[in-house]
PASETI-291435 format. One record per atom (N, C-alpha, C): residue in one letter; x, y, z. Coordinates in steps of 0.02 Angstrom, whole numbers, plus 50000, padded with zeros to 5 digits. Example, Ala and Ser with C-alpha at 12.3 -4.5 7.8 and 13.67 -1.06 7.14 Angstrom:
BEGIN
A506604971650390/A506154977550390/A506604983550390/S506424988850354/S506844994750357/S506455000250394/
***
This chain:
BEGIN
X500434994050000/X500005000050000/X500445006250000/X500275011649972/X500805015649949/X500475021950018/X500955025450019/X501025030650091/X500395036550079/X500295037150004/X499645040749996/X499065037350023/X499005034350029/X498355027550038/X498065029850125/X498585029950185/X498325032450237/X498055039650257/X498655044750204/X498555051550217/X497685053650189/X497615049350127/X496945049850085/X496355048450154/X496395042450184/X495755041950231/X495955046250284/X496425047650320/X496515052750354/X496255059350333/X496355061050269/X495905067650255/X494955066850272/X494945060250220/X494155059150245/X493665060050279/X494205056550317/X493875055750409/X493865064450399/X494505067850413/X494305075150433/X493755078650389/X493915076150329/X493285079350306/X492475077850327/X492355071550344/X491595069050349/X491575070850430/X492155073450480/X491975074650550/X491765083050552/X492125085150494/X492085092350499/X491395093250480/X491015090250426/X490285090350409/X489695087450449/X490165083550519/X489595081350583/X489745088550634/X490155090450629/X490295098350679/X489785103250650/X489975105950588/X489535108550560/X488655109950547/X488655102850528/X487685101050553/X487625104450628/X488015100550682/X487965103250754/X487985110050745/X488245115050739/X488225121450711/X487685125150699/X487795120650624/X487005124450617/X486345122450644/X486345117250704/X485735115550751/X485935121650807/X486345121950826/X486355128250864/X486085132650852/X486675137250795/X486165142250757/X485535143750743/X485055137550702/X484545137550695/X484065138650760/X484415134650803/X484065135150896/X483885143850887/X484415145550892/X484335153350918/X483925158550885/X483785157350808/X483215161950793/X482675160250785/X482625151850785/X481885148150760/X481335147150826/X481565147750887/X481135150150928/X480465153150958/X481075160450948/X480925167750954/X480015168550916/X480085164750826/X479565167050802/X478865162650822/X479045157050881/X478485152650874/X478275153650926/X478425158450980/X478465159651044/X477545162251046/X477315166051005/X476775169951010/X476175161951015/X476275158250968/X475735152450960/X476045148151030/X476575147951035/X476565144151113/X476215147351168/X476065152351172/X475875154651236/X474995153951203/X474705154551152/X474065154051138/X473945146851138/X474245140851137/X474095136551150/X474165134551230/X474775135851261/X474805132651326/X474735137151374/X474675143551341/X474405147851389/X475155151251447/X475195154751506/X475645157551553/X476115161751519/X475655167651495/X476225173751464/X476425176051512/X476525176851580/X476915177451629/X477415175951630/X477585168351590/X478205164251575/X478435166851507/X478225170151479/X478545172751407/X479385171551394/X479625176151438/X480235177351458/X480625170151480/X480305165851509/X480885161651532/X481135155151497/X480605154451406/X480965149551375/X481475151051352/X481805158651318/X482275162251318/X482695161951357/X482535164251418/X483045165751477/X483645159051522/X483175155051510/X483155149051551/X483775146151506/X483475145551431/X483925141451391/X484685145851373/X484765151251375/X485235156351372/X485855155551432/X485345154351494/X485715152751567/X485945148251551/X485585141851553/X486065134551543/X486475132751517/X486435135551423/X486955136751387/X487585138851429/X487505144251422/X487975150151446/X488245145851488/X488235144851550/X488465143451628/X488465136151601/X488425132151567/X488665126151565/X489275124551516/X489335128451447/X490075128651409/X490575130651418/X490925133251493/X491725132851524/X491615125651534/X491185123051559/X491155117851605/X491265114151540/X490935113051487/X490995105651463/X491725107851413/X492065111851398/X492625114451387/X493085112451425/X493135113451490/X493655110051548/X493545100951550/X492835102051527/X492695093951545/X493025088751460/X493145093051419/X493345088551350/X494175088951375/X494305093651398/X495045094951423/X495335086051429/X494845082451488/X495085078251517/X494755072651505/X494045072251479/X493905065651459/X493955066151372/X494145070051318/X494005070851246/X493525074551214/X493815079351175/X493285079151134/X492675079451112/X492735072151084/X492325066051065/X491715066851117/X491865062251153/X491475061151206/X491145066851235/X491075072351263/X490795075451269/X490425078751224/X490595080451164/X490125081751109/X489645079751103/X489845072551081/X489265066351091/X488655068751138/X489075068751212/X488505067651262/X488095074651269/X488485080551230/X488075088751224/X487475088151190/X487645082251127/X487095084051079/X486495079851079/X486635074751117/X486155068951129/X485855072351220/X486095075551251/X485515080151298/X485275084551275/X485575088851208/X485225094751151/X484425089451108/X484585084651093/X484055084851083/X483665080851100/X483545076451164/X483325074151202/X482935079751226/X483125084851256/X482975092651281/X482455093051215/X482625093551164/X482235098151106/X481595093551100/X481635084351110/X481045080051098/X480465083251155/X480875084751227/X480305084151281/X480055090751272/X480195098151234/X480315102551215/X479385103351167/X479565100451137/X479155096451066/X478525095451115/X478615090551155/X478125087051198/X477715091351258/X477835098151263/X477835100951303/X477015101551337/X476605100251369/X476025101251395/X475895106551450/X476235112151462/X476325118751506/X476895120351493/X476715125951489/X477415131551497/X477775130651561/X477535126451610/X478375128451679/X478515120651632/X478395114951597/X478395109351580/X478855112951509/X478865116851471/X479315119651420/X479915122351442/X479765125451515/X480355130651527/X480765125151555/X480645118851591/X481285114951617/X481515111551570/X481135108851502/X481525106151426/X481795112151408/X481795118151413/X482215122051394/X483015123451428/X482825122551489/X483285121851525/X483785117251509/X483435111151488/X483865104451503/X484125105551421/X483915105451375/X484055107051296/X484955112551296/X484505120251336/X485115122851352/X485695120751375/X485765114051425/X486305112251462/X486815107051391/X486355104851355/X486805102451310/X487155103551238/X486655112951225/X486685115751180/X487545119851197/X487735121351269/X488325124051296/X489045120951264/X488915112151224/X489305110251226/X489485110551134/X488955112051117/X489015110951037/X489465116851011/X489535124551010/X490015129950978/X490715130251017/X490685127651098/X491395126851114/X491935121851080/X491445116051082/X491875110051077/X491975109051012/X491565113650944/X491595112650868/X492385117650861/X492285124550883/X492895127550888/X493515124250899/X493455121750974/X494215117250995/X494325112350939/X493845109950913/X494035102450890/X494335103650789/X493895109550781/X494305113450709/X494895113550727/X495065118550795/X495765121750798/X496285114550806/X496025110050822/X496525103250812/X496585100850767/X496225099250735/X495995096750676/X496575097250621/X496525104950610/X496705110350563/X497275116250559/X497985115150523/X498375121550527/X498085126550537/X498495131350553/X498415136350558/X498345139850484/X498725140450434/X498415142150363/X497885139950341/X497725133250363/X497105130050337/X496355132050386/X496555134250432/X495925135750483/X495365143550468/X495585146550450/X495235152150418/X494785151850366/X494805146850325/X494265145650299/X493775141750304/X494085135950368/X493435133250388/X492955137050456/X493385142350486/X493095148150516/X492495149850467/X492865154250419/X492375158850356/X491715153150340/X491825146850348/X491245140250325/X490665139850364/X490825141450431/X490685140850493/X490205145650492/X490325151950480/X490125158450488/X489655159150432/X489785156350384/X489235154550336/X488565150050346/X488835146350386/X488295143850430/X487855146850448/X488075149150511/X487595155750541/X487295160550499/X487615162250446/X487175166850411/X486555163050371/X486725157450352/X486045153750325/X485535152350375/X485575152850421/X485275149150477/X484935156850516/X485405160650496/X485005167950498/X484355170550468/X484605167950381/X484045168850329/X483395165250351/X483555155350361/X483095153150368/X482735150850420/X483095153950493/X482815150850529/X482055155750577/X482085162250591/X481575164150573/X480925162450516/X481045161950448/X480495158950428/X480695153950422/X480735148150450/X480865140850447/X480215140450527/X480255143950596/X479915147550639/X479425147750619/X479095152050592/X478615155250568/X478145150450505/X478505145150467/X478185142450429/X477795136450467/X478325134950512/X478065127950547/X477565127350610/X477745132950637/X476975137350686/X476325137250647/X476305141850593/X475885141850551/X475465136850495/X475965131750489/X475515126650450/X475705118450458/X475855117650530/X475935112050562/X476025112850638/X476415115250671/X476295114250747/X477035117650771/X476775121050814/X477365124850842/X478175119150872/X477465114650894/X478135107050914/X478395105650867/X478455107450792/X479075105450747/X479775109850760/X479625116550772/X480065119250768/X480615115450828/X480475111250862/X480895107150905/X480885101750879/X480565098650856/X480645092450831/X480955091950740/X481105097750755/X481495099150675/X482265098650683/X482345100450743/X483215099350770/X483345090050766/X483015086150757/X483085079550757/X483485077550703/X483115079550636/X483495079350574/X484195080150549/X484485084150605/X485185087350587/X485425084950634/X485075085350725/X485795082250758/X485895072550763/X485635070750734/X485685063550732/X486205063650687/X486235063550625/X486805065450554/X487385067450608/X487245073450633/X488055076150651/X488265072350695/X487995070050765/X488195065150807/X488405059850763/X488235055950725/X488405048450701/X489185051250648/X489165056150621/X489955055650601/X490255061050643/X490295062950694/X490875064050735/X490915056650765/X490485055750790/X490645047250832/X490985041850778/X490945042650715/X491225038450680/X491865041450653/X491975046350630/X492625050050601/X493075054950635/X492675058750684/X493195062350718/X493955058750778/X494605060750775/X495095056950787/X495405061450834/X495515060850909/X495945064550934/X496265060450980/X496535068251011/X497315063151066/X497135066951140/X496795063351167/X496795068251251/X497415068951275/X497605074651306/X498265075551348/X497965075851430/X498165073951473/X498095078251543/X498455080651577/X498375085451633/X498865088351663/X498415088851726/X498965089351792/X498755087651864/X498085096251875/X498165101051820/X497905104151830/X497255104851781/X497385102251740/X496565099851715/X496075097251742/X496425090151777/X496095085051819/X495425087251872/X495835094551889/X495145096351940/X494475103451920/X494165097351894/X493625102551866/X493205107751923/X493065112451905/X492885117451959/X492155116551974/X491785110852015/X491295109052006/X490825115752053/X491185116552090/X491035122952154/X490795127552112/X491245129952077/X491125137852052/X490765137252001/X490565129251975/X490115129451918/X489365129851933/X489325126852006/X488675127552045/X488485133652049/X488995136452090/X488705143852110/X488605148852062/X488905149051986/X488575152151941/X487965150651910/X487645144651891/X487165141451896/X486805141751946/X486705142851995/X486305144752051/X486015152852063/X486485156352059/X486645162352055/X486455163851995/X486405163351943/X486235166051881/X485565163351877/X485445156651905/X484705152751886/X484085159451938/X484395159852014/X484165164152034/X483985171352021/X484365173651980/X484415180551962/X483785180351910/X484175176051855/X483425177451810/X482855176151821/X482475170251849/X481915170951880/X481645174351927/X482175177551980/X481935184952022/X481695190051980/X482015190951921/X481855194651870/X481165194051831/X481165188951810/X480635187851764/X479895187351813/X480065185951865/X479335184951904/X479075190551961/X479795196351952/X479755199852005/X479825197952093/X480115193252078/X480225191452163/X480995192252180/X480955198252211/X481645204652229/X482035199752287/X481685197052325/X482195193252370/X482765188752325/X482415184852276/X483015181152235/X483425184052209/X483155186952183/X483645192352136/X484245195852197/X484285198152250/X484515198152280/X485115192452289/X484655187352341/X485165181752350/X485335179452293/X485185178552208/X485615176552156/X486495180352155/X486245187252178/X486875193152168/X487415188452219/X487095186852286/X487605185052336/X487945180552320/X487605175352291/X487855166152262/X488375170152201/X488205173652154/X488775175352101/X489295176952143/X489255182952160/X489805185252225/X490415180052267/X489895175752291/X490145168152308/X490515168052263/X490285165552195/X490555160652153/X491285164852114/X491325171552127/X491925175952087/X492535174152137/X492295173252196/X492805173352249/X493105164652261/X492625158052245/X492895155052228/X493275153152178/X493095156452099/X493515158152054/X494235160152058/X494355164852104/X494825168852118/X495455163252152/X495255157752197/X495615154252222/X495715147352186/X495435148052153/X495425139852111/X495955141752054/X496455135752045/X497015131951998/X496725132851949/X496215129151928/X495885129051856/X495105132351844/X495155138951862/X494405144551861/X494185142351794/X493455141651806/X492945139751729/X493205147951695/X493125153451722/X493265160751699/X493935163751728/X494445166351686/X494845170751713/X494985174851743/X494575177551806/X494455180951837/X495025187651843/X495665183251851/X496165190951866/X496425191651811/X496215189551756/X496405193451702/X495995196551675/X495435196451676/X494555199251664/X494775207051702/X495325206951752/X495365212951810/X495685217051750/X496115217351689/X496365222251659/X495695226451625/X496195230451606/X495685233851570/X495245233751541/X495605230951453/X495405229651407/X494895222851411/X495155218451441/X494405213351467/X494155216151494/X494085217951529/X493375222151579/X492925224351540/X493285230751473/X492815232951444/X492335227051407/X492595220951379/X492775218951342/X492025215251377/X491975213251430/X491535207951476/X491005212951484/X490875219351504/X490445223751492/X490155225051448/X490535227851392/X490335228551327/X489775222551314/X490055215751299/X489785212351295/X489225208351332/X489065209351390/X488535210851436/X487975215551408/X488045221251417/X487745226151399/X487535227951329/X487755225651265/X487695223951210/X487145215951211/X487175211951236/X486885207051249/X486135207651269/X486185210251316/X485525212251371/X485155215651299/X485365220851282/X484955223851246/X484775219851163/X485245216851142/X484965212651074/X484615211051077/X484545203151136/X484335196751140/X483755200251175/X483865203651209/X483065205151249/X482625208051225/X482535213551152/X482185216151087/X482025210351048/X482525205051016/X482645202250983/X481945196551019/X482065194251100/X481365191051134/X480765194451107/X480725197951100/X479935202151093/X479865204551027/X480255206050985/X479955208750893/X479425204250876/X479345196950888/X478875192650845/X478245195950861/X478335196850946/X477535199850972/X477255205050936/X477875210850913/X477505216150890/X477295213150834/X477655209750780/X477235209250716/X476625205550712/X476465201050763/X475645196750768/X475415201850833/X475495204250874/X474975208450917/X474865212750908/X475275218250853/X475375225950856/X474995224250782/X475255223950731/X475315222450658/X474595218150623/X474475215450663/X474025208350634/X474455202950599/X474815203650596/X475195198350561/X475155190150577/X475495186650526/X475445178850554/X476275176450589/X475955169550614/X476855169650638/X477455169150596/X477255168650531/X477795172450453/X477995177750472/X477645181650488/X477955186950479/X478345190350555/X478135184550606/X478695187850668/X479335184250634/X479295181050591/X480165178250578/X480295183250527/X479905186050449/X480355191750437/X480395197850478/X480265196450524/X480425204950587/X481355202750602/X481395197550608/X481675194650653/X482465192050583/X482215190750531/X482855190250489/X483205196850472/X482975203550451/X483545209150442/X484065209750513/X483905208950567/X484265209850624/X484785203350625/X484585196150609/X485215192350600/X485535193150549/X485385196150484/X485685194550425/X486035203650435/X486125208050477/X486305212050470/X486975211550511/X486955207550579/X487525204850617/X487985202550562/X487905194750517/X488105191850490/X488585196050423/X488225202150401/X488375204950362/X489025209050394/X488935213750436/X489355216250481/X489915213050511/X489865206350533/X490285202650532/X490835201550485/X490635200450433/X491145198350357/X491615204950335/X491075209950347/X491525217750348/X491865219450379/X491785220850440/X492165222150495/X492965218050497/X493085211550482/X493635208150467/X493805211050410/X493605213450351/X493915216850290/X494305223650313/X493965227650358/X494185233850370/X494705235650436/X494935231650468/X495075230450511/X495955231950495/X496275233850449/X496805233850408/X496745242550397/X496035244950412/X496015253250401/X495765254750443/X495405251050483/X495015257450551/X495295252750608/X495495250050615/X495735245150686/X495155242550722/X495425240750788/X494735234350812/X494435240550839/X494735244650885/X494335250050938/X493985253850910/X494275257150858/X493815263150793/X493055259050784/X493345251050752/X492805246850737/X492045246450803/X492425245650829/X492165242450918/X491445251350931/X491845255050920/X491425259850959/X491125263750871/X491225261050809/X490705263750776/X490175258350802/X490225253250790/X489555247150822/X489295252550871/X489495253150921/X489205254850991/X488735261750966/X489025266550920/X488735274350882/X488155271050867/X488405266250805/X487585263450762/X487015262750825/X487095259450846/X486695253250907/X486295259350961/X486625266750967/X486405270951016/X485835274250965/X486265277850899/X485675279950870/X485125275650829/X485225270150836/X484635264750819/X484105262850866/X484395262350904/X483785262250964/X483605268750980/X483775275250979/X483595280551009/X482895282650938/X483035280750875/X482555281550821/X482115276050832/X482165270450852/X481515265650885/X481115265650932/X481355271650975/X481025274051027/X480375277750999/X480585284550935/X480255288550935/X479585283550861/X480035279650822/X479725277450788/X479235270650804/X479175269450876/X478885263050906/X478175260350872/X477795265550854/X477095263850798/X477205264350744/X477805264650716/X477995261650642/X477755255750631/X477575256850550/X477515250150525/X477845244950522/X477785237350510/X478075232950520/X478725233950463/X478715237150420/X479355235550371/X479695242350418/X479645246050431/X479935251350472/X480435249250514/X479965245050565/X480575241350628/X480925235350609/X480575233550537/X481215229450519/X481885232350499/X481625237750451/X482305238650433/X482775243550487/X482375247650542/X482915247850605/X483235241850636/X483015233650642/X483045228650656/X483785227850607/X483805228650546/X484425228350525/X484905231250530/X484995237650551/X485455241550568/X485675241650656/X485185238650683/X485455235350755/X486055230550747/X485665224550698/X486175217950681/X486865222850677/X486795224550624/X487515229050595/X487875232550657/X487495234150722/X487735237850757/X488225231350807/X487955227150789/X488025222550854/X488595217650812/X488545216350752/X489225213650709/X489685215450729/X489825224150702/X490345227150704/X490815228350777/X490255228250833/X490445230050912/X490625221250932/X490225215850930/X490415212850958/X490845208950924/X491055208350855/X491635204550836/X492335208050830/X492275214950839/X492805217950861/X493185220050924/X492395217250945/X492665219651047/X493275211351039/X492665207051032/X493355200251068/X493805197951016/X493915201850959/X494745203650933/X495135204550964/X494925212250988/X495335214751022/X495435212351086/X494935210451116/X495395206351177/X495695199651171/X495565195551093/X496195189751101/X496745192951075/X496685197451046/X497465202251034/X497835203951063/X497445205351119/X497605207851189/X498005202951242/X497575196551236/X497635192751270/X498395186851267/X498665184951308/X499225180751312/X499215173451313/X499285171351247/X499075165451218/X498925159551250/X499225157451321/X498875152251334/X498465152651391/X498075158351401/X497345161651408/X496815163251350/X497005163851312/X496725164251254/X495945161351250/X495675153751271/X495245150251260/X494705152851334/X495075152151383/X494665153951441/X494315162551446/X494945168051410/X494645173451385/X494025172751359/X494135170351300/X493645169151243/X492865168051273/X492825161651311/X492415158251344/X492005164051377/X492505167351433/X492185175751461/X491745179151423/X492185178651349/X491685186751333/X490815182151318/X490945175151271/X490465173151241/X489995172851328/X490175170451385/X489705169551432/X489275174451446/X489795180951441/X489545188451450/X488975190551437/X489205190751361/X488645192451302/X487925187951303/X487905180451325/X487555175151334/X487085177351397/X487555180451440/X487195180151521/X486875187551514/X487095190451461/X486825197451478/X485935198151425/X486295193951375/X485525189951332/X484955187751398/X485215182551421/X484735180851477/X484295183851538/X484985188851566/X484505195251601/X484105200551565/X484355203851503/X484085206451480/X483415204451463/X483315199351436/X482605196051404/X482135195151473/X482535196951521/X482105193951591/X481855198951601/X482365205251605/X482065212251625/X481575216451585/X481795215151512/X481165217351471/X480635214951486/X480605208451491/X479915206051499/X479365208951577/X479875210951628/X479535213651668/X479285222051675/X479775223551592/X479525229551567/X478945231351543/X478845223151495/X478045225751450/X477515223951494/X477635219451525/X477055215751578/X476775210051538/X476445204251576/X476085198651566/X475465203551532/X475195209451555/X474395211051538/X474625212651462/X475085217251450/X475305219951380/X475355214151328/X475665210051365/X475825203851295/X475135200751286/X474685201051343/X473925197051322/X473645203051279/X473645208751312/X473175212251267/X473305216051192/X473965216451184/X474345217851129/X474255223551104/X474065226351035/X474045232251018/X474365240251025/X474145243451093/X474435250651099/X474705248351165/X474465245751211/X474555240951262/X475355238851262/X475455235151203/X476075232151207/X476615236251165/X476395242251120/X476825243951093/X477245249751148/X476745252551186/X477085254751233/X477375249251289/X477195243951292/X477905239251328/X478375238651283/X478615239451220/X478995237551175/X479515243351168/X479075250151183/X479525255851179/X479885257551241/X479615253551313/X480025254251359/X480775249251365/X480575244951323/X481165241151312/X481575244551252/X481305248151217/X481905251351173/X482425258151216/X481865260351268/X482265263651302/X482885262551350/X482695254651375/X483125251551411/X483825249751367/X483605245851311/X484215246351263/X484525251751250/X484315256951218/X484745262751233/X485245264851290/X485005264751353/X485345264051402/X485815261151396/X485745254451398/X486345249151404/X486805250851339/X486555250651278/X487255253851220/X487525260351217/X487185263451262/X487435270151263/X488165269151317/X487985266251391/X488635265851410/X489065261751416/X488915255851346/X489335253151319/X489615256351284/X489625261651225/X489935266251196/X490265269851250/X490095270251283/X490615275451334/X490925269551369/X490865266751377/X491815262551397/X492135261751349/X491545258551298/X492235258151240/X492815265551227/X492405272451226/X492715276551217/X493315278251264/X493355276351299/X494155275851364/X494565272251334/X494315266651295/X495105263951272/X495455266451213/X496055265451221/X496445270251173/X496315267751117/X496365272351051/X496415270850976/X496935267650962/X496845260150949/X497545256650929/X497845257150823/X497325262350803/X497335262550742/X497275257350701/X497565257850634/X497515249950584/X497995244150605/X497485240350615/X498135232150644/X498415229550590/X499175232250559/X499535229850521/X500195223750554/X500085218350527/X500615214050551/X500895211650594/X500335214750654/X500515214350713/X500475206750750/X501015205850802/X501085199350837/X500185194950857/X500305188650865/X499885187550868/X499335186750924/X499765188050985/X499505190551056/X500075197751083/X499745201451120/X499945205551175/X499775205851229/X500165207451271/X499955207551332/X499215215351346/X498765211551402/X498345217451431/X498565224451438/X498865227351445/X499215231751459/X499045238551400/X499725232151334/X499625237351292/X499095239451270/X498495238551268/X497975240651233/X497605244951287/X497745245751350/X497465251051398/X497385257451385/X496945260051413/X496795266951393/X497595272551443/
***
């Protein structure tokens, strides 16, 4: 057998594992906008718009607060194996999901769906970056990212078609199709090599509780108005930073999160978060409660705002050679202030109206959030790099989750039943809240220094240099 003969199935395999990552991908993706548009017929069937907020919230938390964890956890058992076991509780989660007979009966399949959805965009990342040189990895990035943008286009009306002329339980039972395929060829083709180290070994099970506890608390203090939790959630986080702080192997970097440029970086992305994901919860309502519309058309409310991220995204890496990450970072944050501050005044606009402000949000939120965590892995000292990373995405994730909690205690349970003028003024108090939050996200960004056009520069720096 000649020496080409092994390298040939060796490519294979990578190729048919990279197309089981991928599917996983785009079941993620698709998760995140196909939802949003079916949300209006879930609550008319099972009723508890009180709970609006927490199939969102819930699944955002779990995610979030469960991918350091299964990240530290592939560290030491593979990969492989944990993937596996992410995507087979993803859609186990998405069957009982499907099956749902009450909304508190949706919000804990959401929960549980979320805990295994945490493991699918960490562990596809790590397992490219092994996979794949470094010359060769950028375009299966750019593949990746193409993903998401299809899944942008179709997964709002993919939402909206299946609400409307079959049963809102497809839009969960539509994730079946794709993650079975992707599970069966990573389990069959993907190939790796676990390493361990005495400091891998001890997963931070402590500090994974108490963010999970603490965050589980927070958002439901939120969403239901019961101030005591919300409270004690703050204390349990608190807890959980300070066990961070002492632990060998922290799920989050805590004292490096203390520089600057992360800080902004974890804020920014917080605060950018809160306000997307938590508008982004509620547009479907306006187009079927405000609008008359069908649930079609809460998913085209809901596609210019992803396909405007996606778009922004692809640019922002082009220009980045003439305006640098920070220039980049705080035009996002400009767009995003005067976009919401014109949604405020334009809140009884027509439905093509707030769509197309809906697109120039996306754009706001491309440009700010794929340039914020540039600049902080630029920033960052390479073998921190992954646990950084992990930060900002939790950030942005956890700040999705409160946000969508707090809006919702903006418009009220009565607004979302009674809809119309009712809810458009709950809709405009949440545009006001967004404003807020991107407004003094633009103002941190504006403290850090102008690092100008990033020509050729090394491939990490230390925190420091990029301080204001």
């Amino acid at each position: 057998m000649s020496r080409s003969a092994p390298l040939a199935a060796a490519s294979s395999s990578r190729l048919y594992a990279t197309v089981g990552l991928v599917l996983g991908v785009f079941l993620a993706a698709l998760e995140s906008s196909v939802v949003a548009t079916a949300m209006p017929s879930v609550i008319r069937d099972l009723g508890g718009q009180h709970l609006y907020a927490l199939p969102f919230a819930v699944y955002l938390l779990t995610s979030t607060v469960s991918s350091p964890l299964w990240g530290r956890a592939s560290d030491i058992f593979g990969r492989k194996r944990m993937y596996l076991a992410g995507v087979i509780l993803f859609l186990l989660g998405s069957a009982l999901c499907g099956a749902a007979t009450s909304m508190v009966f949706l919000v804990a399949a959401r929960a549980f769906q979320g805990l295994g959805a945490g493991a699918v965009m960490p562990l596809t990342l790590t397992s490219v970056g092994e996979m794949y040189t470094l010359e060769e990895r950028p375009k299966v990035q750019a593949f990746i990212s193409g993903v998401w943008g299809v899944s942008a286009l179709v997964g709002p009306l993919l939402g909206g078609v299946l609400a409307e002329h079959l049963s809102w339980r497809w839009v969960f039972y539509v994730n079946l199709p794709f993650g079975i395929p992707a599970m069966l060829l990573v389990w069959r083709y993907l190939r790796e090599t676990v390493e361990r180290t005495s400091t891998q070994l001890q997963l931070d099970w402590l500090g994974a509780l108490g963010f999970t506890v603490g965050s589980g608390l927070l958002v439901w203090g939120l969403s239901l108005s019961i101030w005591w939790q919300v409270g004690l959630g703050l204390l349990v986080l608190a807890g959980a930073v300070l066990i961070e702080l002492k632990h060998p192997a922290p799920l989050l970097p805590i004292k490096t999160l203390g520089q600057r440029l992360p800080q902004v970086g974890l804020w920014g992305n917080l605060l950018g978060g809160a306000a997307y994901f938590g508008v982004i919860a509620y547009l479907p309502l306006f187009a079927q409660g405000v609008s008359g519309g069908r649930a079609t058309s809460g998913g085209l409310i809901l596609t210019p705002m992803l396909l405007g991220w996606v778009l922004a995204s692809i640019i922002c890496t082009r220009l980045i050679k003439i305006l640098g990450l920070t220039r980049q970072t705080q035009i996002g944050f400009v767009v995003l202030t005067i976009v919401f501050a014109l949604m405020i005044v334009f809140a009884h606009a027509p439905l093509l109206v707030i769509s197309g402000f809906g697109f120039f949000v996306g754009m706001g939120m491309g440009f700010s959030m794929v340039s914020l965590l540039l600049a902080v892995q630029h920033a960052t000292p390479r073998a921190e790099m992954g646990a950084t990373t992990s930060a900002m995405l939790f950030a942005r994730q956890m700040g999705g989750a409160l946000g969508t909690a707090g809006m919702g205690l903006l418009i009220g349970s009565a607004a979302i039943q009674e809809g119309g003028l009712a809810l458009v003024g709950g809709l405009q108090r949440t545009f006001i809240l967004s404003l807020l939050l991107v407004a003094l996200g633009l103002a941190l960004t504006l403290t850090l220094k102008n690092t100008g056009p990033l020509r050729n520069a090394p491939a990490t720096r230390q925190p420091a240099e990029l301080d204001a």
